[in-house]
N, C-alpha and C positions, 0 to 999 in steps of 0.2 A: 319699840313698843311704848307707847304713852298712853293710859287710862287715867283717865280727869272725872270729878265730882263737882257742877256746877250747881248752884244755889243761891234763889233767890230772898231776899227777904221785904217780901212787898216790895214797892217803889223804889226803896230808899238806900238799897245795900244790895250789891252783888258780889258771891264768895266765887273762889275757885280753886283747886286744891289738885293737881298734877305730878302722878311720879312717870319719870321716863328713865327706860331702860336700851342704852344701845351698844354695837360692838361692831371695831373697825379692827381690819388684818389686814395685813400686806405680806407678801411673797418677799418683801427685802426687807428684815427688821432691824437690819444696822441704818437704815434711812429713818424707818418709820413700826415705831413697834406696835404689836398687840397690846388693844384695850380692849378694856370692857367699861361705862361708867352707867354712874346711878344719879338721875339728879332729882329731886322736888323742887316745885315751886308754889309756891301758896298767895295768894292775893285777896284783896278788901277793894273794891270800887262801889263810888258812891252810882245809883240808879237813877232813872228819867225824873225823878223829884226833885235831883240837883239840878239846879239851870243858872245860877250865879258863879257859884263856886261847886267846879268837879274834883276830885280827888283817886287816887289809887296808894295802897300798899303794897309794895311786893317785895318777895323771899324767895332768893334761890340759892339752896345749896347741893353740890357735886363735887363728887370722887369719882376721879378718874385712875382705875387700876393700872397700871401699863404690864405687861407683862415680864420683861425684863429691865424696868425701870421705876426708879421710885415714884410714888404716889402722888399726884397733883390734884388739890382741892379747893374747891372756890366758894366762897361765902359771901352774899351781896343782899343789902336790906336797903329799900329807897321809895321813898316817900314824896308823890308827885302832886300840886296842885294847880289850878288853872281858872283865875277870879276873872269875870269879865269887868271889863273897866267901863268900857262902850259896847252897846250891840255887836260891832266887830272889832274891836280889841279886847284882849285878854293878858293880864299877867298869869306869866308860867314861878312855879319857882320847884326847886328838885334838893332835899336832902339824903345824904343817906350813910354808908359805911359798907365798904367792900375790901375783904381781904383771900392773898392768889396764894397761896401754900405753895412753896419747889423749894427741894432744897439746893442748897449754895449759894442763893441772895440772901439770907440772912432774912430782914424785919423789914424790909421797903416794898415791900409789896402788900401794905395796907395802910388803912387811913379812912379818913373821912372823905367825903364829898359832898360839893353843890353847886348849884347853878339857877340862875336866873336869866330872864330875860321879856319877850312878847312874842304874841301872832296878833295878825291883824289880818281877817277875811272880809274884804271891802264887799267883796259876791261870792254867791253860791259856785265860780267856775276860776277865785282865785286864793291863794293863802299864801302868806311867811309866815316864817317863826325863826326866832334867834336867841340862844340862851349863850352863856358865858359863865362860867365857874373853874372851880379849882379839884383836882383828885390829886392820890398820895404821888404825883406822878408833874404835877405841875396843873398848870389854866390848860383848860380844855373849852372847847368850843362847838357849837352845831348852828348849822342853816339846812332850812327847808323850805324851798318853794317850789311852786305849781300854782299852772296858770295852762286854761283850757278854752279852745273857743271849738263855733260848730266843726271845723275841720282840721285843728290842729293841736298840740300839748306842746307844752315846757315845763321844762324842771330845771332845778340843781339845788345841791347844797353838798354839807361839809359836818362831817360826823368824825368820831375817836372811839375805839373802842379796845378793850384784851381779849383776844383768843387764842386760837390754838389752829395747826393743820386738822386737826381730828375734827374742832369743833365747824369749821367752814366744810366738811367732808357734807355734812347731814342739811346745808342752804344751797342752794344754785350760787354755781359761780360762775355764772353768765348775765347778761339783763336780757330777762325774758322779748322777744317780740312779741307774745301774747297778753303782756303788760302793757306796752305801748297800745295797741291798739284796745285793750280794755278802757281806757279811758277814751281815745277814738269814737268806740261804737256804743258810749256811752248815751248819747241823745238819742239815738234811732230805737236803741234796746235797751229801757231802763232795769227790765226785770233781767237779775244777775243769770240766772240758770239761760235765757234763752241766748241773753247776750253772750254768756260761755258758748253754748252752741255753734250760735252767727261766726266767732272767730274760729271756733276749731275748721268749720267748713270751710273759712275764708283762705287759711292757711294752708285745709288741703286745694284748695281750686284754683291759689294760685302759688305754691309751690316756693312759698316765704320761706327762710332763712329760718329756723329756730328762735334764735338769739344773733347779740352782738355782742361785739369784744367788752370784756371786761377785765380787771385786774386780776389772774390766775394763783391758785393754790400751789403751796410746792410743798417740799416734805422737810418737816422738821418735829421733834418731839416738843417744845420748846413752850412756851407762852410768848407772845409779843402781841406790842401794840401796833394800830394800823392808825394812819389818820389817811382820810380820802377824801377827795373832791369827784362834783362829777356833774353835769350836764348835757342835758337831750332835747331833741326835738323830736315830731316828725309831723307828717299830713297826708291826707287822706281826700283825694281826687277822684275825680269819676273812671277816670283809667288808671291812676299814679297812685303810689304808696312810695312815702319817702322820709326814711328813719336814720338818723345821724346820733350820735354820743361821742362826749370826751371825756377823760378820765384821768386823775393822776392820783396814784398811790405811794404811802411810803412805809415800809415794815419795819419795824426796829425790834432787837432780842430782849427780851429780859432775863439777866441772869448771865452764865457762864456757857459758852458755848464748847460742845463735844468736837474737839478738833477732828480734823476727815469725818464727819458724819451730818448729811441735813443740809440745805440750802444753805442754812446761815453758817454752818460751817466756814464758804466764802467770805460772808462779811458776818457783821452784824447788824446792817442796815440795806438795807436794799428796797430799790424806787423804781416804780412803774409808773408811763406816761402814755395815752393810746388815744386814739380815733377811731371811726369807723363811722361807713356811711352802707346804706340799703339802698337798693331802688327797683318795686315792681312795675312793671306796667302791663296792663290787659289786655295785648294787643288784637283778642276778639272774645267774647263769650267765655271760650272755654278752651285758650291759650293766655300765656302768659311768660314773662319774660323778664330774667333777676338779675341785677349786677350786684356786686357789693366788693365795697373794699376795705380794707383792713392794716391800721400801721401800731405798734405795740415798739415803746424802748423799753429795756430793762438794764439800770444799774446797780452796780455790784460795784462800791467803793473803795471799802477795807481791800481789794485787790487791783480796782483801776477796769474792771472791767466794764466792758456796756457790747448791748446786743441789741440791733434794730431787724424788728421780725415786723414783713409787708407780705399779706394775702390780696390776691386778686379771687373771686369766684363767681363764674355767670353760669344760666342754666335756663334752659328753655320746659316750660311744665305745661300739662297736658289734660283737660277732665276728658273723661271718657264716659258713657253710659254706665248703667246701674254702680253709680257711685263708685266706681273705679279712677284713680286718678293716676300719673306715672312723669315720671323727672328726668330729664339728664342733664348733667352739669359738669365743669371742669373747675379746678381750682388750681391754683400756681403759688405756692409759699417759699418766702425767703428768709433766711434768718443769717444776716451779716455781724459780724463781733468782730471787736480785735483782736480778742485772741483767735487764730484762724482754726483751733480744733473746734473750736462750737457754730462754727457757720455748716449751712445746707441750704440741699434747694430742692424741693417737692413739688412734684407734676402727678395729678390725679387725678381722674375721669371717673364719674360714678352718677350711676341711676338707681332709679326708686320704682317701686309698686305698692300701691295704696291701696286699699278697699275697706270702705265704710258699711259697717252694718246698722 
């Protein structure tokens, strides 16, 4: 539950003031315990008056209860500005102070923070930005770019951030396909509400993939940091839809890890490296025809381990009159490790019924 109080003040000031309240259980609490947490966040941004120099305030602070575990509380205050230099360059600069409460690290887990750097939007269909600074944690770093033409998108960049299992429970841990092509069907459908439409219909009539592999959640009570890279394409043909991403992630513990309990139980680091590739094609009207494939490593250091998991999944989809649409698909997964208790192999068949009101 999250109820928010937004506020304008003329042009020149926009408030916003959000408490959220949520709760995550699990059936195994030696992995993953009962919480409950409370957070607020409060913010100051400057309004359409700004046009040299834009600005934000924000404040979040949360307590997170666990149920049979001590209390984790987070407190983060940070101060964003963005001076245009040129028509399309801008300095970014970011102050601020954030401190992570767990007991048994002691006092390192706060500190100051900041960062600088630029964007530079040369047009309206491309943008970087690259900042560089320091947290209580060492230099940290971000890139973001996007670049869109009439038929195609690119991305990547390179982000750091503390979480938690619980808190990536309440984001998708996948990359949407209906991301991808929101930027796609961006020329044809400027108006957001219809262009939502155009893709939900898109994705029932021709029987797309959800999503693509992304870096996966596991369980641990724990705080750690994640640094991630990532890059995508895809395009959009008169028959073909074709969406690719790579990914590499790396998870590190903060703090002292509960022997036998939680992922990181195994290490305290652990790195994910993945691919994957889409491809529809419309082989008439109202058929259509999926492949995708899928490669994911995962290492696990602190013990020597590593796991390379490879999906195959293809499927043939179907519209049908009064908005009825219907799937069937196979999928074949592998998951090889040296240590030989963690390998399998998965053979699935599965179909769909759709119906749009």
């Amino acid at each position: 539950m999250s109820p928010y109080l937004l506020r304008d003040f003329g042009s020149a000031v926009r408030a916003e003031a959000r408490f959220t309240y949520s709760v995550a259980n699990s059936d195994n609490t030696s992995f993953l315990s009962d919480s409950a947490a409370n957070r607020v966040n409060l913010r100051l941004a400057s309004g359409p008056a700004y046009k040299l120099l834009t600005w934000n305030l924000d404040y979040r602070r949360e307590t997170i209860n666990y149920e049979s575990l001590p209390d984790i509380g987070t407190e983060v205050t940070a101060a964003n500005a963005r001076r245009l230099i040129t028509p399309t360059v801008g300095l970014l600069a970011k102050v601020g102070y954030e401190n992570y409460g767990f007991p048994g690290i002691g006092s390192g887990l706060k500190g100051p923070t900041w960062s600088t750097g630029l964007d530079w939007t040369p047009t309206p269909r491309t943008r970087v930005a690259a900042t560089a600074g320091e947290r209580f944690y060492g230099k940290t770093y971000n890139i973001d770019f996007g670049h869109r033409t009439r038929l195609t998108t690119w991305s990547a960049g390179y982000s750091e951030d503390i979480t938690s299992t619980r808190s990536e429970f309440f984001i998708p841990a996948t990359t949407s396909t209906a991301g991808y092509l929101d930027t796609l069907f961006l020329t044809q459908f400027p108006d957001p509400v219809a262009r939502r439409q155009a893709i939900e219909e898109f994705i029932a009539r021709t029987g797309l993939a959800p999503s693509l592999s992304a870096p996966v959640n596991f369980f641990s009570n724990q705080l750690f940091l994640v640094k991630r890279s990532q890059a995508s394409t895809s395009l959009l043909g008169v028959r073909n839809v074709l969406v690719a991403n790579v990914f590499t992630e790396t998870r590190k513990v903060f703090g002292l890890v509960t022997l036998g309990v939680g992922d990181f139980a195994l290490s305290n680091t652990i790195r994910q490296i993945g691919t994957s590739f889409l491809w529809n094609w419309r082989v008439t009207a109202r058929t259509a025809w999926n492949l995708g494939a899928v490669y994911t490593r995962r290492e696990f250091p602190d013990i020597a381990r590593a796991d390379d998991l490879t999906e195959i999944r293809m499927g043939l989809s179907r519209q049908f009159p009064s908005r009825l649409s219907g799937s069937l698909n196979y999928r074949r997964r592998q998951n090889n490790s040296n240590q030989s208790a963690f390998s399998y192999t998965e053979n699935a068949v599965f179909a769909t019924l759709q119906k749009r009101f």
